[in-house]
N, C-alpha and C positions, 0 to 999 in steps of 0.2 A: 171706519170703513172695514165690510168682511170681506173676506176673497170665497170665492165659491166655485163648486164644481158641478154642473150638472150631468146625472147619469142615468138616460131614458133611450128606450131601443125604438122610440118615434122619432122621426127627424123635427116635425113640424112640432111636437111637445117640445123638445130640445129647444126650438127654436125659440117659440114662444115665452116659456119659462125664461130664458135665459133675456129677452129682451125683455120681462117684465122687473125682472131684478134687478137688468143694469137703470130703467127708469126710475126706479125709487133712492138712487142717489147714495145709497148705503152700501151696495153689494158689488163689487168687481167680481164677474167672473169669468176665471183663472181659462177654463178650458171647457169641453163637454164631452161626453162618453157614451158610444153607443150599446155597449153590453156591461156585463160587470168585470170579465178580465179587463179588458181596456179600460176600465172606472177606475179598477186594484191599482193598473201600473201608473195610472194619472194621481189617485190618491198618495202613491209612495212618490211620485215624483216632486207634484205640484206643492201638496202640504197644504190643500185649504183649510180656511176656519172651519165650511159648513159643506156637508153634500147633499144636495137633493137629489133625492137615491124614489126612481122607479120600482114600484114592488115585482110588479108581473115583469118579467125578460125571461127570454129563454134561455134554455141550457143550465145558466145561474142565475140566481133572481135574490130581488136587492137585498133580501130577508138574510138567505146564503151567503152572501156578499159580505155581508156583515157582522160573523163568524170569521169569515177570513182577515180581521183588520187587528192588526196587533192594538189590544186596549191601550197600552202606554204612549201612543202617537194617534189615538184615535181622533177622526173630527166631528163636529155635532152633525146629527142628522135628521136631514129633514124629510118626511115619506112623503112621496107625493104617487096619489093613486086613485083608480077608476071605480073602488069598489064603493058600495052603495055604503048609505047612511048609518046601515047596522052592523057593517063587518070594519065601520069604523070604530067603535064603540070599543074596540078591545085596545084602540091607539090610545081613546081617551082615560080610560080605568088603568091607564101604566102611564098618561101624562106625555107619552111620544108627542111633537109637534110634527104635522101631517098638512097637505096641503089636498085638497079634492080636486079631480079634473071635470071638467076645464076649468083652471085655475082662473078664482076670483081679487079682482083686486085688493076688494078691502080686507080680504082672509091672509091676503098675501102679506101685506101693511102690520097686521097684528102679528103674523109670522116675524117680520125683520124685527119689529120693532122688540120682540121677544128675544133673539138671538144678540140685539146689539145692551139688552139687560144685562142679558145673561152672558158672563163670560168661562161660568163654570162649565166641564168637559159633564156632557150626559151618560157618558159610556156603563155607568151604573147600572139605567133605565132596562136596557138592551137584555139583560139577562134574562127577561122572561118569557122572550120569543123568539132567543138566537139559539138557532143549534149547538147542541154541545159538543156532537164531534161532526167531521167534514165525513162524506163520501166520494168527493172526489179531488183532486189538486189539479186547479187551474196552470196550463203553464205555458212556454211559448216557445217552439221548436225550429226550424233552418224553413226558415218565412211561412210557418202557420202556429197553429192556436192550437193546442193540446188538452183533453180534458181526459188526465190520467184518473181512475179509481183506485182509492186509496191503497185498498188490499194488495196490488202491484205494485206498491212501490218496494223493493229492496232496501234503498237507503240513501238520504238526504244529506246535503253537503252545502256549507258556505264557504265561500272564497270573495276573493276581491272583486270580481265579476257579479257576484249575487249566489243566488241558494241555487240548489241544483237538483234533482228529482231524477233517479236514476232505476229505469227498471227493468224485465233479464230482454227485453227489445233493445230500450234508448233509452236515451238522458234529454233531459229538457229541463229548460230555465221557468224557476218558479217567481210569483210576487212577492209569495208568501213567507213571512219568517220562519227562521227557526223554533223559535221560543212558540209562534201560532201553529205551527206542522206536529209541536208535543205536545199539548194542550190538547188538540181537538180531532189526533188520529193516533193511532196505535203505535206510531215511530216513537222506539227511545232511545234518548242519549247517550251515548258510547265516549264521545269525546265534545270536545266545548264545542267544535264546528262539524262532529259528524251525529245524525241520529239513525239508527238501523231497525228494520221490521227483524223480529225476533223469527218468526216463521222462514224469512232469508235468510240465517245466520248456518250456513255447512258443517263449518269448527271455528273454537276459539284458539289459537295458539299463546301460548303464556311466555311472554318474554322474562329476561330480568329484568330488576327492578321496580317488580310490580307492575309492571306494563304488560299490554296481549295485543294479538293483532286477530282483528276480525276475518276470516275469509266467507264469502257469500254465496249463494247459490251459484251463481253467474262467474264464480272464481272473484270477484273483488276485493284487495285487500281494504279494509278499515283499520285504523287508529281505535285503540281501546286506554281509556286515563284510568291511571288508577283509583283514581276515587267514584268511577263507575264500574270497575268491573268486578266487584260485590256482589251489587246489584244482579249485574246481568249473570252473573253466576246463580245468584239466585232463582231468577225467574229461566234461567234454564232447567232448574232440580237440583244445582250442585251446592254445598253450602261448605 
């Protein structure tokens, strides 16, 4: 048995999809999603095996979506989409498993029956049509949805609470990891739980001990570890 997440911005796709899976006896699924933040925060929550991930959403779309997912906890993914016969063709020449709408039963049948094969993680696959950096950080603010651009961000933080996206307005709560936020935007690492946009950085102050402390556009102090602040010396001009 796989556990599954469905995430499509149609209620009546949702619906469907998700009653067609539980009748094939193999798939429990876990929960459903109607965009892709709320997919992000289900997938970091839930932990399915598999996501049948909506290509077309707005705002972020599954493609997107799929960039944002830290590869080392990634789940299989399964595209499920509207687009005609020939813009599927680039799922099959990269081997994606893809389900067409309106979802057919016996496609649906060769679909699980592939995934309860396969127990190896796809996440390989994905590289040759996932974005390589984000343009913007999904995030979620004092009861609504935030969709910061990148370039605003000043500097990202984890704590016990989760990661945190702070820019010279507001702070808001991200899905996204750290480790996914250096990877695929311009933030670098200052210290193990803080990453800072270099363009935000006022001054560095140099402590003893090999230690500095960041101040930011916005007055923020940051944490600088010494075995980044080389680096960030560097990519200031200082050497």
């Amino acid at each position: 048995m796989l556990s599954a997440l469905v995430i499509d911005d149609e209620l009546f796709a949702r619906e469907e999809l998700t009653e067609l899976l539980e009748e094939t006896g193999h798939i429990e699924v876990l929960g459903q999603a109607s965009n892709a933040i709320e997919g992000l925060k289900k997938i970091n929550q839930l932990k399915p095996d598999v996501v049948f991930l909506d290509i077309q959403m707005p705002q972020i779309t599954g493609i997107e979506l799929l960039a944002m997912l830290d590869p080392d906890t990634m789940p299989k993914v399964v595209f499920v989409t509207a687009y005609d016969e020939f813009a599927v063709q680039a799922f099959e020449d990269n081997a994606f498993d893809y389900l067409l709408k309106p979802v057919d039963t016996c496609r649906l049948e060769k679909t699980v029956k592939r995934l309860l094969k396969s127990r190896q993680n796809n996440r390989h696959h994905f590289a040759a049509i996932t974005p390589q950096s984000l343009d913007q950080v999904p995030c979620i603010g004092l009861n609504r949805i935030v969709i910061i651009p990148t370039q605003d961000v000043e500097f990202a933080y984890s704590d016990i609470s989760g990661v945190h996206i702070q820019t010279h307005e507001q702070k808001a709560t991200s899905q996204l990891t750290l480790k996914v936020l250096e990877e695929k935007t311009p933030l670098v690492r200052c210290h193990r739980q803080f990453l800072v946009n270099i363009k935000a950085i006022k001054e560095i102050k140099l402590l003893e001990n090999g230690l500095a402390e960041i101040i930011t556009v916005s007055e923020h102090p940051l944490p600088v570890s010494r075995r980044y602040l080389k680096t960030l010396k560097e990519m200031l001009g200082f050497h």
